[in-house]
C-alpha positions in Angstrom: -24.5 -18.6 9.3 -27.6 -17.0 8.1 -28.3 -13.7 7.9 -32.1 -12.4 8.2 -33.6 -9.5 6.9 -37.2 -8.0 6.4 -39.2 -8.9 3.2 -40.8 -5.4 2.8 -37.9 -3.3 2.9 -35.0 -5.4 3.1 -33.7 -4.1 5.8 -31.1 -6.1 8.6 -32.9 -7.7 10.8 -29.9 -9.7 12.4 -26.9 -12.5 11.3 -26.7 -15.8 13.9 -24.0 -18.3 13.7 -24.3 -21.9 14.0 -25.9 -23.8 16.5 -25.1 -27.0 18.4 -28.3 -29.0 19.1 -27.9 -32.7 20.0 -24.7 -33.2 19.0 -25.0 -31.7 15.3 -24.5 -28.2 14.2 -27.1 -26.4 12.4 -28.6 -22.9 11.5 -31.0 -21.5 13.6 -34.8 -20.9 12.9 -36.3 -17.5 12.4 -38.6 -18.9 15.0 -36.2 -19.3 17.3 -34.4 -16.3 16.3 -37.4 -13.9 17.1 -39.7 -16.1 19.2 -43.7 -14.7 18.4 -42.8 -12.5 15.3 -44.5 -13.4 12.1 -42.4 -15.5 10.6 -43.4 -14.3 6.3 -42.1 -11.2 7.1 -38.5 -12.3 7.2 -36.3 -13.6 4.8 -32.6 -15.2 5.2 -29.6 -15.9 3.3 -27.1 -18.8 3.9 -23.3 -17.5 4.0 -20.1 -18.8 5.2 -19.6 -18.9 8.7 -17.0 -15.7 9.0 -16.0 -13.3 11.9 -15.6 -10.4 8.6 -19.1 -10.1 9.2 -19.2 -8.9 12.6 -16.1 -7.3 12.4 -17.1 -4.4 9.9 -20.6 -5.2 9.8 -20.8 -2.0 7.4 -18.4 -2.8 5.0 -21.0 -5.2 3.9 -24.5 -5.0 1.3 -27.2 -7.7 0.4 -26.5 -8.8 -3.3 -29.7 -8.8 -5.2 -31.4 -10.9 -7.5 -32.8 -9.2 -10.9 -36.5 -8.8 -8.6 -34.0 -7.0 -5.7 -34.7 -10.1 -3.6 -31.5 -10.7 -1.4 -29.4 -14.2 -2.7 -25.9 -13.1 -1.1 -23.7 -10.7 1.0 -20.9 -8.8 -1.4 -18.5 -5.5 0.2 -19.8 -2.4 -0.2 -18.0 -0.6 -3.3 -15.1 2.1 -1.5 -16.3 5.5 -1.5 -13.7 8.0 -4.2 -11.1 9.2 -2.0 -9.9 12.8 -2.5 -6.1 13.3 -3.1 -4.2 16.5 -2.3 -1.1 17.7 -4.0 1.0 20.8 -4.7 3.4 22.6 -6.6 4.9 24.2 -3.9 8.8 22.7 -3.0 10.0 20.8 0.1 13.3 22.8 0.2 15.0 21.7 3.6 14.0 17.6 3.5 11.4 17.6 6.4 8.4 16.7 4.1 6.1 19.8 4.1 6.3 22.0 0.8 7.3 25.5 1.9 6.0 29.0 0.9 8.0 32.4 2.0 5.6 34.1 4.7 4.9 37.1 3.0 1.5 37.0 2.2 2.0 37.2 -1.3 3.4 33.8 -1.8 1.1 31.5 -3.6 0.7 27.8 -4.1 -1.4 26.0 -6.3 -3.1 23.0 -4.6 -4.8 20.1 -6.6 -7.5 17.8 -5.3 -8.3 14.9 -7.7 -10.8 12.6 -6.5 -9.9 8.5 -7.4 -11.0 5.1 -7.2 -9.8 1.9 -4.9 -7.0 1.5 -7.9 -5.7 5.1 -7.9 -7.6 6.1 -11.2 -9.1 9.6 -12.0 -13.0 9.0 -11.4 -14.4 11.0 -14.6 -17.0 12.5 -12.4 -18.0 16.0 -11.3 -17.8 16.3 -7.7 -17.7 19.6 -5.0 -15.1 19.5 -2.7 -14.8 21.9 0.6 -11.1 23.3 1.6 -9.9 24.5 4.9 -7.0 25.8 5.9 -5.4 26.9 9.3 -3.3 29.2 8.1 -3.0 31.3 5.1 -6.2 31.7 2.5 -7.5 30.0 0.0 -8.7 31.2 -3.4 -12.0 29.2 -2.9 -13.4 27.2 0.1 -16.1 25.0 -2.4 -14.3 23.9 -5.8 -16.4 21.6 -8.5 -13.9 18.7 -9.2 -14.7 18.7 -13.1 -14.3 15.1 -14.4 -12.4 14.4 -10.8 -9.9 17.0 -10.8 -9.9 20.8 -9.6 -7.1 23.3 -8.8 -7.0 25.8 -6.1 -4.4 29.1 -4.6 -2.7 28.7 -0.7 -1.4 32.0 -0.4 0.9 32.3 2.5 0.3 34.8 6.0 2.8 37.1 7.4 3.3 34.3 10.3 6.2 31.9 10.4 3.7 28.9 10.7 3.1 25.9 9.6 -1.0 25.5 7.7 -2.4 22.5 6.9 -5.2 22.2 4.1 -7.9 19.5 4.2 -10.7 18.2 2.0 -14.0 16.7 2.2 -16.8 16.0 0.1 -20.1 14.3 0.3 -19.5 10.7 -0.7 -15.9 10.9 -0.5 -13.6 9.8 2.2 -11.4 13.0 3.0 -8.1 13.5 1.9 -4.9 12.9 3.6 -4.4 17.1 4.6 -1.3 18.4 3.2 0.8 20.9 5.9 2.9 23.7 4.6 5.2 25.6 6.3 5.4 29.8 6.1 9.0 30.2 6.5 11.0 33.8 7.0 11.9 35.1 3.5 16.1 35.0 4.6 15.7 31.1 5.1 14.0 30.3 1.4 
């Protein structure tokens, strides 16, 4: 399988698979790939033959020589993730952490941003909240070194409110739900 790319810029051009010509299997030709383009402006890399390629074509990044010429495809590092958590209790078993609704009720929520293998990233970071129910102390935290804390303080409804996080170059966090129950219940 090669894949080809643009000298200049080393951009994707296109990836081809094997071909069976007269009874042999070989790689293609840029001049066959792109019939009447110039054929110095492209470069190519030999890989395995694998469907991982085509599958998640973006999961994938040209390794690169000391000069930045492509030798190699590697996967793309994983972005930090962001990790919600709370101190607020799951008093009745079903899962989401509970706060009295009577808007006074306050819960302290934690993002932390980590790696692939679950470690703190030691990095400052901002990280946007929202919340369906309830408010927030803050809507746009700075994750110092990977880690920042903010309130949920309950409504007056009987709901449940779920809090999510995002953050440029960070795959969201999981949201976390609550559930505003009636004071005589807690």
């Amino acid at each position: 399988m090669i894949i080809v790319f643009e000298k200049k810029s080393n951009k994707l051009v296109g990836v081809a698979a094997q071909v069976f010509d007269n009874g042999r299997w070989r790689e293609p030709t840029i001049a066959e790939l792109y019939p009447g383009a110039d054929p110095l402006k492209f470069g190519f890399i030999h890989v395995e033959d694998s469907i991982r390629y085509a599958l998640d074509p973006d999961a994938w990044q040209f390794k690169l020589d000391q000069n930045g010429t492509p030798i190699g495809a590697e996967r793309k590092p994983s972005l930090p993730r962001i990790r919600l958590t709370t101190n607020a209790k799951d008093t009745d078993g079903d899962n989401l952490p509970e706060l009295v609704a009577d808007g006074k009720s306050k819960a302290i929520i934690t993002a932390e941003v980590r790696d692939e293998q679950d470690r703190i990233v030691k990095r400052d970071f901002l990280v946007n909240l929202k919340t369906t129910g309830g408010a927030l102390s803050a809507r746009r935290v700075e994750a110092k070194a990977g880690k920042a804390e903010v309130e949920l303080t309950s409504s007056l409804e009987t709901i449940t409110a779920t809090v999510s996080a995002s953050g440029t170059g960070l795959k969201d966090a999981v949201p976390l739900t609550f559930e505003f129950m009636p004071s005589e219940l807690k």
